[in-house]
N, CA, C and O atoms as CSV, one atom per row, in Angstrom:
chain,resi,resn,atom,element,x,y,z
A,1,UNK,N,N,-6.156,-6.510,-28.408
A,1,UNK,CA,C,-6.019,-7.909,-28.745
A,1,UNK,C,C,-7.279,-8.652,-28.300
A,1,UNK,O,O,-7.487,-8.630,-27.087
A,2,UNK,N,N,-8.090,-9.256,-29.009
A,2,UNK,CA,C,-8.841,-10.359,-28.723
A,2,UNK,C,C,-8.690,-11.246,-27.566
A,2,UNK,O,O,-7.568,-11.705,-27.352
A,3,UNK,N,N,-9.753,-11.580,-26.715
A,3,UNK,CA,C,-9.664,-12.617,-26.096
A,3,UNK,C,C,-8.140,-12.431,-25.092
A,3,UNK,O,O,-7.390,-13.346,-24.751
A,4,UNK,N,N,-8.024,-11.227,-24.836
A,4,UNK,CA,C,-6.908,-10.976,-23.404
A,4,UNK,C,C,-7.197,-10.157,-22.805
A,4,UNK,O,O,-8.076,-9.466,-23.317
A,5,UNK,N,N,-6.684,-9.700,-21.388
A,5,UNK,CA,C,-7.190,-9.222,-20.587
A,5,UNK,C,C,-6.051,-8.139,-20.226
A,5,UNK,O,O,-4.915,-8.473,-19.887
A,6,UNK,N,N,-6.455,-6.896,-20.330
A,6,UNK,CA,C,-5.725,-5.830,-20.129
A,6,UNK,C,C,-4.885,-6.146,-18.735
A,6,UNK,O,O,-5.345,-6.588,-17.682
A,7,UNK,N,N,-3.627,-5.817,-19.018
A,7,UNK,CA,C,-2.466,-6.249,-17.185
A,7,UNK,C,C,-2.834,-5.214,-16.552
A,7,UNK,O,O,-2.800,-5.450,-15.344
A,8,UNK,N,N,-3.202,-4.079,-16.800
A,8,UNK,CA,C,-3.766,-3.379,-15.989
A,8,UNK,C,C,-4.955,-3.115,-15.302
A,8,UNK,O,O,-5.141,-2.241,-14.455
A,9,UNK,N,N,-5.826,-4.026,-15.780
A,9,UNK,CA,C,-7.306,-3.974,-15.456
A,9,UNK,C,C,-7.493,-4.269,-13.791
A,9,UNK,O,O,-6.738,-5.131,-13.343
A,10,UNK,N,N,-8.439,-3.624,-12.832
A,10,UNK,CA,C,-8.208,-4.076,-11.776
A,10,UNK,C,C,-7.279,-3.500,-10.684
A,10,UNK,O,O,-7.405,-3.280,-9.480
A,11,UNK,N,N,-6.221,-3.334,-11.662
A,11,UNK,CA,C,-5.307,-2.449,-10.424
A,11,UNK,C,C,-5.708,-1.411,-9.531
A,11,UNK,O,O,-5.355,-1.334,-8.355
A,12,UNK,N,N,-6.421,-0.653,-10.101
A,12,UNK,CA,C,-6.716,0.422,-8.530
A,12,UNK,C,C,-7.422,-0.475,-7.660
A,12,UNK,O,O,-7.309,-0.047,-6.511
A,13,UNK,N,N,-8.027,-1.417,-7.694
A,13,UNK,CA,C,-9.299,-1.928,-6.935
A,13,UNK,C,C,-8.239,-2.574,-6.055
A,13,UNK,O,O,-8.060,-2.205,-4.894
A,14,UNK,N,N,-7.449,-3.672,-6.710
A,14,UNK,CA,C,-6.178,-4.365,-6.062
A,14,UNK,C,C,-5.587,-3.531,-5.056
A,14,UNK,O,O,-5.508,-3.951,-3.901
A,15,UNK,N,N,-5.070,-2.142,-5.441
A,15,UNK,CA,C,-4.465,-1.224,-4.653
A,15,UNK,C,C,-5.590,-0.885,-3.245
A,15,UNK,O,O,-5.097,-0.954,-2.119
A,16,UNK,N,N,-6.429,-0.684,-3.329
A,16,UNK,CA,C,-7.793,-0.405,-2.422
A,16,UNK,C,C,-7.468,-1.459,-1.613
A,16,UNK,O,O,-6.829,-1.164,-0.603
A,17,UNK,N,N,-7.864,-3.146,-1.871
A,17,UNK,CA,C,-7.670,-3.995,-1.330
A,17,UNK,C,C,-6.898,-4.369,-0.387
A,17,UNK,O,O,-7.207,-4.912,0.673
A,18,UNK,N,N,-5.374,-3.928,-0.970
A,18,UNK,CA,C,-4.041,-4.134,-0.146
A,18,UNK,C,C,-4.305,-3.355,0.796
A,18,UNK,O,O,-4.231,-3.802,1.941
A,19,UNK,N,N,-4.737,-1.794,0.547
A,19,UNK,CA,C,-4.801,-1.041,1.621
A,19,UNK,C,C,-5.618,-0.988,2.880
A,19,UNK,O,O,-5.569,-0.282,3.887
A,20,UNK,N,N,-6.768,-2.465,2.283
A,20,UNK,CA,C,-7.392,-2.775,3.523
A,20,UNK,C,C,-6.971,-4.005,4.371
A,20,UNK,O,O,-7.569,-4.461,5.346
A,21,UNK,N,N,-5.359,-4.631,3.577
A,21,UNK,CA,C,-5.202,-5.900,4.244
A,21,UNK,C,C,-5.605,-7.199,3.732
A,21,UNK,O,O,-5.174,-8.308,4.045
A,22,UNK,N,N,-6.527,-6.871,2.871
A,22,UNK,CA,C,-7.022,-8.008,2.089
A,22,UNK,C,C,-6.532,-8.426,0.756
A,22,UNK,O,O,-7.093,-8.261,-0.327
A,23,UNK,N,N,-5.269,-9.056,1.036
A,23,UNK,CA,C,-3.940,-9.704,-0.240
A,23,UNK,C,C,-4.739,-10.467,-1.061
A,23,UNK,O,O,-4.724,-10.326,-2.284
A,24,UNK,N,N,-5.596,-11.451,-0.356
A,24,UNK,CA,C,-6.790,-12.456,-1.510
A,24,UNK,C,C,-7.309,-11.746,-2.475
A,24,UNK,O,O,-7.246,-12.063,-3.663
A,25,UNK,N,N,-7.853,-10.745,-2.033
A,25,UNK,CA,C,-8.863,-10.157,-2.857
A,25,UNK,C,C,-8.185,-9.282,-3.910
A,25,UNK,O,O,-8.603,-9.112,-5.056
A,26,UNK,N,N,-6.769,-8.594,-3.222
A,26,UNK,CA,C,-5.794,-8.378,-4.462
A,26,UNK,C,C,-5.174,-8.794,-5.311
A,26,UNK,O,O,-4.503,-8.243,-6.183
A,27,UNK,N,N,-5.470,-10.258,-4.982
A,27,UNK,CA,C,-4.582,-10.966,-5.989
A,27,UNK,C,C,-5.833,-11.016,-7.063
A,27,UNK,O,O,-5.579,-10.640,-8.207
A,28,UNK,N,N,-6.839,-11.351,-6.834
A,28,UNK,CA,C,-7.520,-11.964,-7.638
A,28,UNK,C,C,-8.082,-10.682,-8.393
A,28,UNK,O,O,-8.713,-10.966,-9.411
A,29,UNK,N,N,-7.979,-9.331,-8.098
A,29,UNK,CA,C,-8.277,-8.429,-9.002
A,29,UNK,C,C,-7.452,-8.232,-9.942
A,29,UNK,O,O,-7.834,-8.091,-11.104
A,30,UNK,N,N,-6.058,-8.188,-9.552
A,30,UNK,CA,C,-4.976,-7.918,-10.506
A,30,UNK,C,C,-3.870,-8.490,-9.572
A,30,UNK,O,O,-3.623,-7.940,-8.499
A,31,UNK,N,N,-3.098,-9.784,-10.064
A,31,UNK,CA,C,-1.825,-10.570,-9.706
A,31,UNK,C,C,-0.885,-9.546,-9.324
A,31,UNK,O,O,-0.086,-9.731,-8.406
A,32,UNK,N,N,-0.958,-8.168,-10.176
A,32,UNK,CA,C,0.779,-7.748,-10.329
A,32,UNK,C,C,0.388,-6.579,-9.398
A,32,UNK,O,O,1.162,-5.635,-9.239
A,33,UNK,N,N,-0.903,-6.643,-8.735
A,33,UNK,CA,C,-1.609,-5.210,-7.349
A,33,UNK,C,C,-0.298,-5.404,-6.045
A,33,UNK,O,O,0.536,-4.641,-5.558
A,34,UNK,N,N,-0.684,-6.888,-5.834
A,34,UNK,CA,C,-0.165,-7.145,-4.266
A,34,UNK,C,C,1.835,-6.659,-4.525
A,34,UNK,O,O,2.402,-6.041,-3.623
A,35,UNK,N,N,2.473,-6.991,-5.596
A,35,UNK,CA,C,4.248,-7.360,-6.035
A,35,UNK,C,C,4.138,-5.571,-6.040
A,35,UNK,O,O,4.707,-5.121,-5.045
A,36,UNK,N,N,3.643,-4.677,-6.777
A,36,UNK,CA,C,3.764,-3.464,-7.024
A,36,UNK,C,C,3.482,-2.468,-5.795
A,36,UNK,O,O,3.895,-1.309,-5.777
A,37,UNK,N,N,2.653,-3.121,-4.671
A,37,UNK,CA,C,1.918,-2.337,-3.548
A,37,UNK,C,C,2.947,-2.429,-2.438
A,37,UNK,O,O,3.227,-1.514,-1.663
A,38,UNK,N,N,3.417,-3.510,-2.453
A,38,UNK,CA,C,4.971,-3.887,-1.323
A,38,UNK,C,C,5.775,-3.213,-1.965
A,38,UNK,O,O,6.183,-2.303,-1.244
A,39,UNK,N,N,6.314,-3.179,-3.169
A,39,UNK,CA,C,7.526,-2.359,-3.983
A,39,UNK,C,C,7.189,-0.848,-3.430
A,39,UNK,O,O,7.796,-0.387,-2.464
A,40,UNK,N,N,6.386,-0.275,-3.978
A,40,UNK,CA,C,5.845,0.880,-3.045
A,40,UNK,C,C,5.945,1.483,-2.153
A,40,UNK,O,O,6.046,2.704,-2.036
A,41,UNK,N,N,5.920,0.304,-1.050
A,41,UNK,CA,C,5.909,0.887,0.208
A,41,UNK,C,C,7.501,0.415,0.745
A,41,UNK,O,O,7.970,0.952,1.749
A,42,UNK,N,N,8.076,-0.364,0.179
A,42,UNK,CA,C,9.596,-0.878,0.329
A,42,UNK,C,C,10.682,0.746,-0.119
A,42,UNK,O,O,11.608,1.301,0.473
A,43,UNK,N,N,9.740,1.118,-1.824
A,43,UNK,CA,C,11.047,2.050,-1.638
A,43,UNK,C,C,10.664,3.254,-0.861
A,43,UNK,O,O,11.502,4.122,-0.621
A,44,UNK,N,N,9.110,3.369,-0.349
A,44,UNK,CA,C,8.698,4.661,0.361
A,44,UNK,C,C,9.664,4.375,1.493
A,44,UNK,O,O,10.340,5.278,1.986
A,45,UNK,N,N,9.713,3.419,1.805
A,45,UNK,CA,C,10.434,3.302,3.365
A,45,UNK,C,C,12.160,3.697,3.075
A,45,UNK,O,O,12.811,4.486,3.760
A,46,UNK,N,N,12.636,2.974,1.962
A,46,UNK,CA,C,13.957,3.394,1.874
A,46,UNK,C,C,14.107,4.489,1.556
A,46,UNK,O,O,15.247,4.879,1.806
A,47,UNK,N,N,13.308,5.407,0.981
A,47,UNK,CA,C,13.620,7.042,0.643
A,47,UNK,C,C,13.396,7.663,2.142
A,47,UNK,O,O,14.296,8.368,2.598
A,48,UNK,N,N,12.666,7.512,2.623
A,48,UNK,CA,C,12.711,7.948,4.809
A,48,UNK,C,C,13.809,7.981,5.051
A,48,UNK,O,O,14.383,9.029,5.346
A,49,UNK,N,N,14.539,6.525,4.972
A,49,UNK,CA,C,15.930,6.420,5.703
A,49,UNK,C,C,17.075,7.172,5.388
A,49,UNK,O,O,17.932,7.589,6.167
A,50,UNK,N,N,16.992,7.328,3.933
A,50,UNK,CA,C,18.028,7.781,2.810
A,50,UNK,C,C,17.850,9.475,3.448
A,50,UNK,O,O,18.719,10.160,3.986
A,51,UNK,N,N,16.602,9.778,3.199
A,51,UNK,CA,C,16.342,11.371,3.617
A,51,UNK,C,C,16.937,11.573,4.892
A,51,UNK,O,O,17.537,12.647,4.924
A,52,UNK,N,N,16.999,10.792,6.183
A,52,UNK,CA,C,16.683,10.865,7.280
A,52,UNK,C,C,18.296,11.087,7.801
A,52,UNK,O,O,18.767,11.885,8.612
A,53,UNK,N,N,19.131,9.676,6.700
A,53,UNK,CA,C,20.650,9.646,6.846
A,53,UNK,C,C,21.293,10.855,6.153
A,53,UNK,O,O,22.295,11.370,6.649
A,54,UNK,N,N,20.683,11.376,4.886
A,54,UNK,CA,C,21.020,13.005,4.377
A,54,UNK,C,C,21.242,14.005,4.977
A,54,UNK,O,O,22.211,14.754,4.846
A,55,UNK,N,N,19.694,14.162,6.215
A,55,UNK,CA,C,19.856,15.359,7.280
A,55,UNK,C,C,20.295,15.135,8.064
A,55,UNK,O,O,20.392,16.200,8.673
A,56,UNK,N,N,21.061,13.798,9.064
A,56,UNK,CA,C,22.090,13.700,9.531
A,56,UNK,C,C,23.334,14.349,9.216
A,56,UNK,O,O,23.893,15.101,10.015
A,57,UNK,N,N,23.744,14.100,8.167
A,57,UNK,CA,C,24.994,14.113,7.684
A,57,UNK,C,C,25.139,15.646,7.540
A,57,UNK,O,O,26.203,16.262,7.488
A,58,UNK,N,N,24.101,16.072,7.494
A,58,UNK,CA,C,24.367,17.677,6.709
A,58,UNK,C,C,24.163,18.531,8.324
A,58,UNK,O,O,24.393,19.723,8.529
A,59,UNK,N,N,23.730,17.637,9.205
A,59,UNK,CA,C,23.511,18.726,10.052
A,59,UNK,C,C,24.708,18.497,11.142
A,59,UNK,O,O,24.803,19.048,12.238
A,60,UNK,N,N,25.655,17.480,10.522
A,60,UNK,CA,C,26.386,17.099,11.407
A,60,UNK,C,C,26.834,16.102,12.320
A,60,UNK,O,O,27.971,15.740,12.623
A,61,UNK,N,N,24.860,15.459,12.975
A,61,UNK,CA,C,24.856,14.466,13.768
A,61,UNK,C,C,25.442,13.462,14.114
A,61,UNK,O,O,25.662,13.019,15.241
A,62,UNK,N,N,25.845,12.886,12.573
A,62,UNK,CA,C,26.609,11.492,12.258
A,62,UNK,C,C,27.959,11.454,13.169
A,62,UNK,O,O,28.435,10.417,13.632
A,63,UNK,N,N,28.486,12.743,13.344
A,63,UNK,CA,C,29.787,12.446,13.560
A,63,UNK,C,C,30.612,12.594,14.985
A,63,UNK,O,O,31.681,12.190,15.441
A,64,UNK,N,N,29.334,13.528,15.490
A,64,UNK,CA,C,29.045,13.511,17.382
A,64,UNK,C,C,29.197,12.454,17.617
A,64,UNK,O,O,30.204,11.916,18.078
A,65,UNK,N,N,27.949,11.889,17.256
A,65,UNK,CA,C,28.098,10.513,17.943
A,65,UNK,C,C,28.694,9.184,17.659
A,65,UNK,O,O,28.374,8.041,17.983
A,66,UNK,N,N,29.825,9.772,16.835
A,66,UNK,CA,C,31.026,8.278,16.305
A,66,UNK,C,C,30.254,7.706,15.200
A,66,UNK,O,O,30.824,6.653,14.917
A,67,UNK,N,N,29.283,7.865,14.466
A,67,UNK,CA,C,28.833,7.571,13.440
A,67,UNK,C,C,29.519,8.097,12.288
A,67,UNK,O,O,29.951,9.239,12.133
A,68,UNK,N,N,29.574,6.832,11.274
A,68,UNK,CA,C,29.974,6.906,10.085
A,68,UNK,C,C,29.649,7.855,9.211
A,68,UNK,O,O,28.418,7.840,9.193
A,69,UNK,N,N,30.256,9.159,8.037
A,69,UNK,CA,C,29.584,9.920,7.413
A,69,UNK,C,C,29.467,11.254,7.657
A,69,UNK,O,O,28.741,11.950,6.948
């Protein structure tokens, strides 16, 4: 398309950015760097817990110690 700007343009650089802390500079490479780089690391963190509450459960732990599961 004429006269628009690819939504993806920028993004790795954005991603670089975030990873140095520097949100300004991600925004202004690509808006949708900084919303996608937290999503990221939001569900990296919830797949830890999810994994973490899995090998509980399977190894038993949960239920020693009066925990649910």
């Amino acid at each position: 398309m004429p006269h628009r700007e690819c939504p993806l343009c920028g993004m790795t650089r954005g991603y670089v950015e975030m990873a140095r802390g520097n949100i300004r500079a991600a925004w202004e490479r690509n808006r949708g760097a900084p919303v996608w780089f937290m999503a990221g690391l939001l569900n990296g963190g919830a797949a830890v817990f999810y994994l973490a509450w899995c090998w509980r459960r399977r190894a038993g732990l949960g239920k020693k110690n009066g925990l649910p599961g």
